[in-house]
C-alpha positions in Angstrom: 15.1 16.2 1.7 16.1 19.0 -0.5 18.3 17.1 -2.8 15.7 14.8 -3.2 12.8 17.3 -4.3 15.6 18.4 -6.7 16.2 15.7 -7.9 13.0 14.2 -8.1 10.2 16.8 -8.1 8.8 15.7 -11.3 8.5 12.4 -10.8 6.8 13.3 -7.5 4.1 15.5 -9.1 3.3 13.0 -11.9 2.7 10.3 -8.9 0.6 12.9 -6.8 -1.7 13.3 -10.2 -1.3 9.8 -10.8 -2.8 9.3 -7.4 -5.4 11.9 -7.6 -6.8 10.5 -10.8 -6.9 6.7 -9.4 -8.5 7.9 -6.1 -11.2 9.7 -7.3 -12.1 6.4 -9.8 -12.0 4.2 -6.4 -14.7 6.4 -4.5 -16.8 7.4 -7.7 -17.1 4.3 -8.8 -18.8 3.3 -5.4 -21.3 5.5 -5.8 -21.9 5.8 -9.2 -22.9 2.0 -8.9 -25.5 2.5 -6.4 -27.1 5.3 -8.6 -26.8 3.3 -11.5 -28.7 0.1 -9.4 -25.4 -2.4 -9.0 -26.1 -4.7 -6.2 -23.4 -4.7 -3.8 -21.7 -8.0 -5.3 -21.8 -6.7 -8.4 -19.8 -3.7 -7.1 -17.1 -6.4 -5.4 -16.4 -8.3 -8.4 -16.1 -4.4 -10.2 -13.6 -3.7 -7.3 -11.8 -6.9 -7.4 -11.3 -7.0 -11.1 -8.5 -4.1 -10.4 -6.7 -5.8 -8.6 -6.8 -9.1 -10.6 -5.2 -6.6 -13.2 -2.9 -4.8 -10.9 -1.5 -8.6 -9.9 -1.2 -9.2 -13.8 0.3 -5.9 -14.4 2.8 -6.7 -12.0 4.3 -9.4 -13.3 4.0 -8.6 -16.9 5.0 -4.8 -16.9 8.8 -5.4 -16.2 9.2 -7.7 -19.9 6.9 -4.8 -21.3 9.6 -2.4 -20.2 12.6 -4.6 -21.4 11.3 -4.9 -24.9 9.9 -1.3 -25.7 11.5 1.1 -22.9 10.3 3.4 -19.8 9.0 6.1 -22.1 6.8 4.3 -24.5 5.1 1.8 -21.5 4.7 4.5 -19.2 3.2 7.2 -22.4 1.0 4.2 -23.6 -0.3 2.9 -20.4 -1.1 6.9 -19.1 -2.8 7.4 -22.9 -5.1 3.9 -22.1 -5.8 4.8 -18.4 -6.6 8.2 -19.9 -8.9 6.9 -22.3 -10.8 4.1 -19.7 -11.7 6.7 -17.3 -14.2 8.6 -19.7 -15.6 5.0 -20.8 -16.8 4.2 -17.3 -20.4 6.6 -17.7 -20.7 5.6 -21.4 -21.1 1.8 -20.6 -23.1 1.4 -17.4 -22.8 -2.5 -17.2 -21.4 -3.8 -14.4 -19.6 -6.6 -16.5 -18.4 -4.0 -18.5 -17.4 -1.9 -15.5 -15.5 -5.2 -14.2 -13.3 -5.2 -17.7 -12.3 -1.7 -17.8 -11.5 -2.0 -14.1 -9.4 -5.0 -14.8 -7.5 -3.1 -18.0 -7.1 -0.3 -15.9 -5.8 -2.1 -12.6 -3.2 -3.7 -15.1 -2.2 -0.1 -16.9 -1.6 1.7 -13.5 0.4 -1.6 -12.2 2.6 -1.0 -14.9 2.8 3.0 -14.8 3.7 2.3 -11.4 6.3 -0.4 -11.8 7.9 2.2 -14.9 7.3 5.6 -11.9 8.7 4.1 -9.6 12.0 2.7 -11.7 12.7 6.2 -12.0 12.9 6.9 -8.5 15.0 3.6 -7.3 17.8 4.8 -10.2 17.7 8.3 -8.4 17.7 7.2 -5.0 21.8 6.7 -2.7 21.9 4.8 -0.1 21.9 8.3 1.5 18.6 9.0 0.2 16.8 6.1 0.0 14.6 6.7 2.9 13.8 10.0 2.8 12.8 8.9 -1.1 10.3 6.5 0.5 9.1 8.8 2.6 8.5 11.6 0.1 6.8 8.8 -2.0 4.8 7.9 0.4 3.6 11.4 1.4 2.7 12.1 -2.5 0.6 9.2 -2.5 -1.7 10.0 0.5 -1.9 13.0 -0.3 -3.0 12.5 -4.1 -5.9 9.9 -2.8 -6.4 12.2 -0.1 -7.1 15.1 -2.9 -9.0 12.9 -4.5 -11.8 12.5 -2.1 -12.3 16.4 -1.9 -12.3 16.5 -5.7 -15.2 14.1 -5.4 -17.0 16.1 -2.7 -17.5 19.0 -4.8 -18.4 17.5 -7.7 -21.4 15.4 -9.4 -21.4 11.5 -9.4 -24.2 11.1 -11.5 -22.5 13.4 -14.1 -19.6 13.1 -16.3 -17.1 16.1 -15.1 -15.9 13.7 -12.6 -15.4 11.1 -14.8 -13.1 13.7 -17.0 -11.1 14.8 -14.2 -9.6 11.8 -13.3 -8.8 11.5 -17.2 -7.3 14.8 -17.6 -5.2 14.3 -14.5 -4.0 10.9 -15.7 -3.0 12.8 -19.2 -1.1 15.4 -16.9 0.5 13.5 -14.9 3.4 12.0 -17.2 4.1 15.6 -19.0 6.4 16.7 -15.9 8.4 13.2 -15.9 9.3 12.9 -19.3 9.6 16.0 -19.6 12.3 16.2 -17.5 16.1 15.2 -17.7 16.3 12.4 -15.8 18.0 9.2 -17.5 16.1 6.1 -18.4 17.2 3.9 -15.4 18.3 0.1 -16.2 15.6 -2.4 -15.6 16.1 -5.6 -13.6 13.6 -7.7 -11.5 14.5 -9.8 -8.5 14.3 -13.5 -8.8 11.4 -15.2 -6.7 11.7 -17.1 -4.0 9.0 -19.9 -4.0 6.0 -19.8 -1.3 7.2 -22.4 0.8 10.5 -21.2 1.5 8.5 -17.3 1.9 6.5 -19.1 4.5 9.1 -21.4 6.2 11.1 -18.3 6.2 8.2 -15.9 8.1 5.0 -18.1 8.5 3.2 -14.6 9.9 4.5 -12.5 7.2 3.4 -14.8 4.3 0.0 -15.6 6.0 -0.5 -11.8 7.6 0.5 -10.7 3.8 -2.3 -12.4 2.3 -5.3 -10.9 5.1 -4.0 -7.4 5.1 -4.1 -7.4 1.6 -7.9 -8.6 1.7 -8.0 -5.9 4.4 -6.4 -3.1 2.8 -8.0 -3.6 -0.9 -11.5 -4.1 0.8 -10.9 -0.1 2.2 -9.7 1.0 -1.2 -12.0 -0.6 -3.5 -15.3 -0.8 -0.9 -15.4 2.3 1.2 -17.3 3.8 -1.1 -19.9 1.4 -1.6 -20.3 1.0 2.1 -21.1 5.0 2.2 -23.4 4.4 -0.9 -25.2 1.9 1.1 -24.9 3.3 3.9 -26.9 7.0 2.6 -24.0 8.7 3.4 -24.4 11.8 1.5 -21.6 12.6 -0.8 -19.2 15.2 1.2 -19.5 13.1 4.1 -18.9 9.8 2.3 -15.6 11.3 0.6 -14.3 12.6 4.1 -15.1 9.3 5.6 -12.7 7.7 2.8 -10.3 10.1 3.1 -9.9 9.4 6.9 -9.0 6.3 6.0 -5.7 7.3 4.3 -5.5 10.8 6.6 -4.5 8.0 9.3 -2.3 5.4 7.8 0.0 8.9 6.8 -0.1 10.0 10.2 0.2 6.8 12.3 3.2 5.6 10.0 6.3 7.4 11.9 4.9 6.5 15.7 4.3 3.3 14.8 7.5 2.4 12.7 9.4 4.0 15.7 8.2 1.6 18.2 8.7 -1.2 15.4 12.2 -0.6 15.5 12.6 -0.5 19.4 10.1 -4.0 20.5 9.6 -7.1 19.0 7.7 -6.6 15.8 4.9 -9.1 16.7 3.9 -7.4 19.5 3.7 -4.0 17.7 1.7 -6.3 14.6 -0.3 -7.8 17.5 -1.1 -4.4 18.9 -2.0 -3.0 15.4 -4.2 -5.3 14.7 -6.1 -5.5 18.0 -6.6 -1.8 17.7 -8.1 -2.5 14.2 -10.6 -4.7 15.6 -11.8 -2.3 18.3 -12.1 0.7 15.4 -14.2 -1.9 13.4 -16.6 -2.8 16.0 -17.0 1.0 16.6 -17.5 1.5 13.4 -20.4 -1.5 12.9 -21.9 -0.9 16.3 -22.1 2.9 16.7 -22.4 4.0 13.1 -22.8 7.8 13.7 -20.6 10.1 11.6 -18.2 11.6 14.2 -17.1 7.4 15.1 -17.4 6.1 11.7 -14.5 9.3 11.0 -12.7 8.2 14.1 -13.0 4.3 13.2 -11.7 5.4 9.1 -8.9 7.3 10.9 -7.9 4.3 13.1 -8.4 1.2 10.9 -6.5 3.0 8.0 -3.8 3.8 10.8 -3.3 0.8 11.3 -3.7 -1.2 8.0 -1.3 1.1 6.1 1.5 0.4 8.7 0.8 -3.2 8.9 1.4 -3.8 5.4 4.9 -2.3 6.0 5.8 -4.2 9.1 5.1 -7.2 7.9 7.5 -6.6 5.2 10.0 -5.5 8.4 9.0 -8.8 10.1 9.6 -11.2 6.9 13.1 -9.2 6.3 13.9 -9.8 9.9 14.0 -13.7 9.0 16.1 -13.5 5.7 19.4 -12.8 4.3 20.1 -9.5 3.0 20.6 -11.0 -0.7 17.1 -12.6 0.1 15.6 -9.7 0.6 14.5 -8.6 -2.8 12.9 -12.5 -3.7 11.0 -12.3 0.0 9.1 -9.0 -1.3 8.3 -10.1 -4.9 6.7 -13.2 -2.8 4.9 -10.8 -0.2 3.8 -8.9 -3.1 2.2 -11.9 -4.9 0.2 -12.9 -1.5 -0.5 -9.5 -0.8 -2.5 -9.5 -4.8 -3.9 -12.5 -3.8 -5.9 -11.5 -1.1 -6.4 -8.0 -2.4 -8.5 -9.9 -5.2 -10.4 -11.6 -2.5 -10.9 -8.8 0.3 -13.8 -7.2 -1.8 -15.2 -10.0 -3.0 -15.9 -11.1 0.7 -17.2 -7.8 1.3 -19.7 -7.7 -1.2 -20.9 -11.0 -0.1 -21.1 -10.5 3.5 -23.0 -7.3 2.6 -25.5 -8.8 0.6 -27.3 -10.4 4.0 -25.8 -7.9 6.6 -26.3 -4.9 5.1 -23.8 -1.7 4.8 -22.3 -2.5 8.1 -21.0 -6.1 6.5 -18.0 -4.0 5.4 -16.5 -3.1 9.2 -17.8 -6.8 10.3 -15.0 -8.3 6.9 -12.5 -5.7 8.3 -12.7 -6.9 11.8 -12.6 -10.4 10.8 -9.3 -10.4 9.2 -7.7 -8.1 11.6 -8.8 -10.8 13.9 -6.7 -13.5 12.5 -4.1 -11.1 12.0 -4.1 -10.9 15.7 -4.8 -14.5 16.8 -2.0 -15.8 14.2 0.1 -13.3 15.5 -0.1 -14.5 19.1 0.2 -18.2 18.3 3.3 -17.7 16.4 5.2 -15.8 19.0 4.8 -19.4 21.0 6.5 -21.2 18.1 9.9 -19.0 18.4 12.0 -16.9 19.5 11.6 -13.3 18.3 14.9 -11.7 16.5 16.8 -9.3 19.2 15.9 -5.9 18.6 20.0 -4.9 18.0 19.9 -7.4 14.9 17.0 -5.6 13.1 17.0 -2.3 11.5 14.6 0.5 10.4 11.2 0.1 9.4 10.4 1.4 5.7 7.0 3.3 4.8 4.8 1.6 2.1 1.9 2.3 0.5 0.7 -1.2 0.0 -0.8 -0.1 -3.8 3.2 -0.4 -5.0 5.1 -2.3 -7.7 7.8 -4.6 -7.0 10.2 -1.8 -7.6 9.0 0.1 -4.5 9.0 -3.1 -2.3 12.9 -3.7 -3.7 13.6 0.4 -3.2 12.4 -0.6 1.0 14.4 -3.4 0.9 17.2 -1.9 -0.3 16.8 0.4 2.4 16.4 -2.4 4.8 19.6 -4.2 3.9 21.0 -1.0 4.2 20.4 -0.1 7.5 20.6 -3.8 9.0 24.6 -3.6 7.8 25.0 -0.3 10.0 23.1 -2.3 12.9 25.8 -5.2 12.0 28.5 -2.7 11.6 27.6 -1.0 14.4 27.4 -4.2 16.5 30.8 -5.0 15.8 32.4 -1.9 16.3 30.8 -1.6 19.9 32.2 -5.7 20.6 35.4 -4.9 19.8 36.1 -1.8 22.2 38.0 -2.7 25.2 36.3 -2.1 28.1 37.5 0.9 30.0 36.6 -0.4 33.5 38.2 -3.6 32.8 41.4 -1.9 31.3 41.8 1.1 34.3 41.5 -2.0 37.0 44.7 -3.6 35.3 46.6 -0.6 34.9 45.8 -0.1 39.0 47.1 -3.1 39.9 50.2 -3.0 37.8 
């Protein structure tokens, strides 16, 4: 872990300020809507427009980088994002809102995809791992930071429309600052969505409602607070739960991922979802709406990465890299959708429309889950390897750094496997030397 911070410390506080400055937008933005008088669907298609951008951004950002370079696309996109995030108070229009999301959800797509190059050409198969980890751990705890930033301050102001834009401008000094070489720049063809699903039916289709599920926290927690009359420090804490548990669930439940069949451990994930939504619509006092945050972001953030697990379970290792691009491009898809549906299930149900969306698609998470484990066999536990922590807001660089690490570590499973078939066995060889 050492040699990583060493290595990569820079990049690692750019990313944490990266993250602070995009979590603070996410929750502010919720309740800056409600004071200026956004109905709740107007807020979802505001949501929603970042990740339409952040799909875009995706697949756009890696030719960006080819033509111009690291520096200039991550320096230009920081400088826009900067920019944006002072606009927001100046044009209080939700279709405006819903452009400068879109711009913005495309600029950080591509400051992630150029971050997050850096840290793949740093990474050894030594250190991959503990780089994912690390990663991960920066990014919870920047939108984490971010929700305590927006405690303290005032929504209907503009200081905390200038934080988020001063952090944003901060954030790239320490990387290109430092010495680290420009890494080369390849993407991973795609494999087409048929194969992805003929491949792993549950990890294409369970991609595509986590998503929905995961972007629906991110971009709607905030609104459902608003509505809700949750006063500001309480609303920010009852966001921040959300990502407080999907950091401290991810080890335990990675662990047993690597140990059972991953279904079950998706099933089980899912189911426990379910019951933290229905607390959380049902008995909507602060103490279990903080226990139900905590539990459905538990269980959400490691979903996203065991679905990944399960789909790599199914695929060769030189498969690997096309599988994710594919998850990544469901996982967009119903990320655009998840708020959307919240926003319109809100409209006639009220604030508490936002735990009934949740506990819907965790639902047929769980019900898909349990009809496919009676179509086939699950993959022997010896033949799969370790799970990889991912924060499901990642460019395709991220997804190819875990599976990298997941082809990895299924050739020292392999590896392993072998060695252990080819000792003798010592019983077997002390009873023939006996009866010599």
């Amino acid at each position: 872990m050492i040699q990583v911070l060493g290595n990569s410390w820079a990049l690692l506080l750019g990313i944490m300020f990266l993250m602070v400055g995009n979590g603070i937008q996410g929750t502010l933005l919720g309740i800056r809507g409600g004071i200026e008088g956004f109905s709740t669907f107007e807020m979802s298609i505001v949501m929603s427009s970042y990740f339409v951008g952040f799909l875009f951004g995706s697949r756009l950002a890696p030719e960006l980088i080819r033509r111009v370079g690291h520096v200039r696309v991550f320096a230009a996109l920081c400088s826009f994002i900067s920019a944006v995030l002072i606009l927001y108070p100046t044009l209080t229009d939700p279709i405006a809102w819903s452009a400068l999301r879109l711009f913005v959800g495309f600029c950080f797509s591509g400051v992630y995809v150029t971050a997050e190059s850096w840290l793949n050409n740093q990474a050894t198969n030594e250190t991959r791992g503990t780089s994912l980890a690390l990663y991960l751990i920066v990014q919870m705890i920047g939108v984490i930071a971010a929700q305590g930033l927006v405690a303290v301050g005032d929504p209907s102001g503009f200081i905390l429309f200038i934080l988020p834009s001063v952090l944003v401008s901060i954030s790239f000094a320490p990387i290109l600052l430092s010495i680290s070489p420009t890494p080369a720049f390849d993407t991973a063809r795609r494999m087409t969505l048929r194969d992805l699903f003929r491949n792993s039916p549950l990890g294409a289709v369970g991609m595509i409602l986590v998503g929905g599920a995961n972007a629906a926290v991110f971009g709607m927690a905030g609104v459902y607070g608003t509505e809700a009359g949750l006063p500001v420090s309480q609303l920010s804490l009852f966001v921040a739960m959300f990502y407080v548990g999907g950091l401290v669930l991810q080890v335990p439940i990675g662990f047993v991922s690597d140990r059972v069949d991953r279904r079950l451990v998706i099933i089980g994930a899912a189911a426990v979802a379910i019951a933290a939504s229905l607390a959380g619509w049902l008995l909507p006092q602060f103490v279990l709406l903080l226990t139900a945050a905590f539990f459905i972001g538990g269980m959400l953030g490691p979903l996203y990465g065991l679905l990944i697990a399960h789909t790599n379970d199914f695929l060769d290792n030189e498969d690997m890299a096309s599988g994710a691009a594919g998850l990544m491009f469901l996982n967009g898809i119903g990320a655009i959708a998840g708020p959307l549906a919240v926003g319109w299930i809100m409209g006639p149900l009220g604030s508490q429309g936002f735990f009934v969306v949740l506990a819907v698609l965790c639902t047929a998470v769980m019900l898909y889950g349990l009809w496919r484990t009676t179509r086939r066999p699950s993959v022997p536990v010896d033949e799969t390897a370790s799970y990889a922590p991912v924060f499901s807001q990642t460019s395709p660089v991220a997804m190819e750094l875990a599976t990298e690490y997941y082809a990895d570590a299924l050739e020292e499973v392999a590896e392993a496997n072998e060695a252990e078939a080819a000792e003798p066995d010592t019983e077997d060889t002390h009873a023939s030397s006996t009866m010599r």
